[in-house]
C-alpha positions, 0 to 999 in steps of 0.5 A: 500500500501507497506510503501516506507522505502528507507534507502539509495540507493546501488552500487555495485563494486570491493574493489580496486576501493573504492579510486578513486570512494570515491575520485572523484564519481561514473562515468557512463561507458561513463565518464569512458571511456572519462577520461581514468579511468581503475576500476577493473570490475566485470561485464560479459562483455556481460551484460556491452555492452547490456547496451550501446545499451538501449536507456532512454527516453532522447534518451541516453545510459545506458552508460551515466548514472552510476546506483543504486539499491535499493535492491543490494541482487539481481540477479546481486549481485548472478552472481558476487559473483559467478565469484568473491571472495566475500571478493573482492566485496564491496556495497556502500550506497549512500543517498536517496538525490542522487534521486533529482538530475536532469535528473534522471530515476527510472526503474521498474526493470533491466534497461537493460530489454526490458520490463523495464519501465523508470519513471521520479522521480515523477511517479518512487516514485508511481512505486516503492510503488506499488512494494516495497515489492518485491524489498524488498523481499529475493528471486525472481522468473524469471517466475513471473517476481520479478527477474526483478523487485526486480532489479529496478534501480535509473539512474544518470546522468554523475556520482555520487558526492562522498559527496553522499557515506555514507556506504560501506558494505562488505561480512566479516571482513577481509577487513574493516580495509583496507577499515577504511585505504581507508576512513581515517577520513571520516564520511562514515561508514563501517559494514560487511553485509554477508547476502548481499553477499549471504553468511552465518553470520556464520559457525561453523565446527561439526566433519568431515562433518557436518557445523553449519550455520546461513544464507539463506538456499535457496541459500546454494551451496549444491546439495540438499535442504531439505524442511520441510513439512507435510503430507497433501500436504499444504505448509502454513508457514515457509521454505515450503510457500517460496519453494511453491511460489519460485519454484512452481514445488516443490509445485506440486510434494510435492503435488503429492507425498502426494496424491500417500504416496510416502512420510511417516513420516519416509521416506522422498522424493527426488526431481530431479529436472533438471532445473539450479538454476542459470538460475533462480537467476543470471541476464542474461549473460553468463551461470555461471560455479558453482558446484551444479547449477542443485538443488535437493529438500528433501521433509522430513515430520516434521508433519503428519498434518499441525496442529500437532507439530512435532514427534521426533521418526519421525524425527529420522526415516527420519534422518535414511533413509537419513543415509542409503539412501543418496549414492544410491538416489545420494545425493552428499551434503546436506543442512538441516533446523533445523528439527521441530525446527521452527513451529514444537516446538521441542528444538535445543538442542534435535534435533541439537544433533539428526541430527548430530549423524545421519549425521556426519560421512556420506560420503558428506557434510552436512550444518545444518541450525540454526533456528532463531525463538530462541535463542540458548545457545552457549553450545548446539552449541559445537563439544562436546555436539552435538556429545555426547550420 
């Protein structure tokens, strides 16, 4: 069974309140309301009022207890970060000891869903170690029920002490000197966690069109994902394994497309798929209003077998079908990996230089993933050296 490592507990709220919240706590919505408190809310309203009408076990409202998550990088977290600036949003770490207050519960997953079960503290701890590893995990899926779950939450009653707060996490730097103004002399720590806020650790800008990213892929804003897969319909590792079990229509079609060699070496295949990828990721609410929410996947072939290292001849010739192909299959921006670089065994320095000399240029946006299996000198991740010939 899934080690139970909880660090600390998360909530999730907009940087102007950080003052009152490290001054007098985190209230539940009740408490709000009863002392005339006016936050800056980031919440669809429609999800805060579905809240008031969950009732726990002790016959109370969502509303009388203020709620922590155990994984904020979750579904909640995507539907805010898509309605408000990122750099306006903050996660407090709240001590573990907070779980030992009275009258808690500890849900199964999202409070407000109606297949959530409530647990005392004692039956919540054995829940949450049978389902650690999905709380803990990067991604989820609406179908096999982890977007749920990966939202379990901690339900305090009344409110949160501000002695319990000891981190608050941010999506960049621009803000930790404010908030280093909020906390003055406080222990409480303050660190920027982009990754948290489903943003990239960094960009780098290549030419007119081509962005160097350190980040999740998977979550990238871009019309178009590009997997990496072989030509033997098996998804085993790396980037494919989590498209395999993250969007299992993926799967079938690579299967499908390998089993009728509508995808070679040298021509990779484009899925349309129709269905909204925020539907998926964003806890429910109000449909978003985000560009690109509709995802296509490029199926582009590293390997000829699963157990082969990847080509260069053929990661160029996929590179050029991209290059001569993208306008006319309606590519409108692309998001790539780092072709071959991972399990593959070729070199950053080889193929970063190769797909930006393919790609930059083209008439759409391209972001450049950075594998992370190596470390990449900063030279072969220069405007100079990826575009020279």
């Amino acid at each position: 069974m899934k080690k139970l490592d909880i660090r600390e507990l998360y909530y999730i709220t907009h940087i102007d309140n950080l003052r009152s919240i490290l001054s007098r706590g985190v209230f539940s919505h009740e408490r709000v309301e009863a002392e005339g408190v006016h936050p800056t809310h980031i919440y669809d309203a429609d999800i805060v009022s579905r809240r008031n009408r969950i009732m726990t076990p002790d016959n109370k409202s969502l509303w009388s207890y203020a709620n922590l998550y155990f994984q904020p990088r979750n579904a909640m977290m995507y539907r805010v970060v898509h309605e408000k600036d990122s750099r306006d949003l903050a996660v407090l770490g709240i001590n573990k000891k907070v779980m030992y207050e009275e009258g808690i519960f500890i849900t199964d997953g999202n409070a407000a869903h109606e297949t959530t079960q409530f647990h005392a503290p004692t039956r919540g701890m054995e829940m949450l170690r049978k389902q650690w590893s999905i709380i803990r995990n990067d991604w989820w899926n609406r179908d096999d029920g982890s977007k749920r779950k990966i939202m379990a939450e901690c339900l305090i009653p009344g409110h949160i002490k501000p002695e319990f707060i000891q981190s608050v996490y941010v999506a960049g730097n621009s803000k930790i000197d404010t908030i280093q103004e909020i906390i003055g002399k406080s222990p409480i720590s303050v660190s920027s966690e982009p990754d948290m806020f489903f943003q990239p650790n960094s960009r780098t800008r290549i030419g007119n069109n081509i962005s160097l990213i350190d980040g999740d892929m998977f979550f990238s804003n871009l019309q178009t994902l590009t997997i990496s897969v072989n030509l033997q319909g098996v998804m085993g590792k790396g980037l494919a394994s989590r498209a395999k079990y993250q969007f299992p229509d993926v799967y079938v079609a690579y299967q499908d497309v390998c089993r009728e060699k509508r995808i070679t070496a040298t021509k990779p295949y484009l899925y349309k798929r129709e269905s909204s990828l925020d539907e998926e990721l964003a806890d429910i609410g109000e449909p978003l209003v985000a560009p690109n929410a509709v995802k296509w996947f490029l199926l582009f072939a590293t390997k000829r077998h699963w157990k082969d290292n990847s080509r260069m001849d053929d990661i160029e010739g996929g590179l050029a079908w991209v290059r001569d192909n993208f306008q006319k299959a309606g590519i409108q921006s692309l998001a790539m990996p780092a072709l071959g670089c991972g399990l593959g065994g070729l070199a950053w320095k080889d193929v970063g230089r190769l797909m930006c000399q393919y790609l930059h240029g083209i008439d759409i946006s391209v972001a450049i993933y950075l594998p992370r299996e190596h470390y990449i000198e900063e030279q072969y991740k220069t405007e100079t050296y990826l575009l020279s010939r």
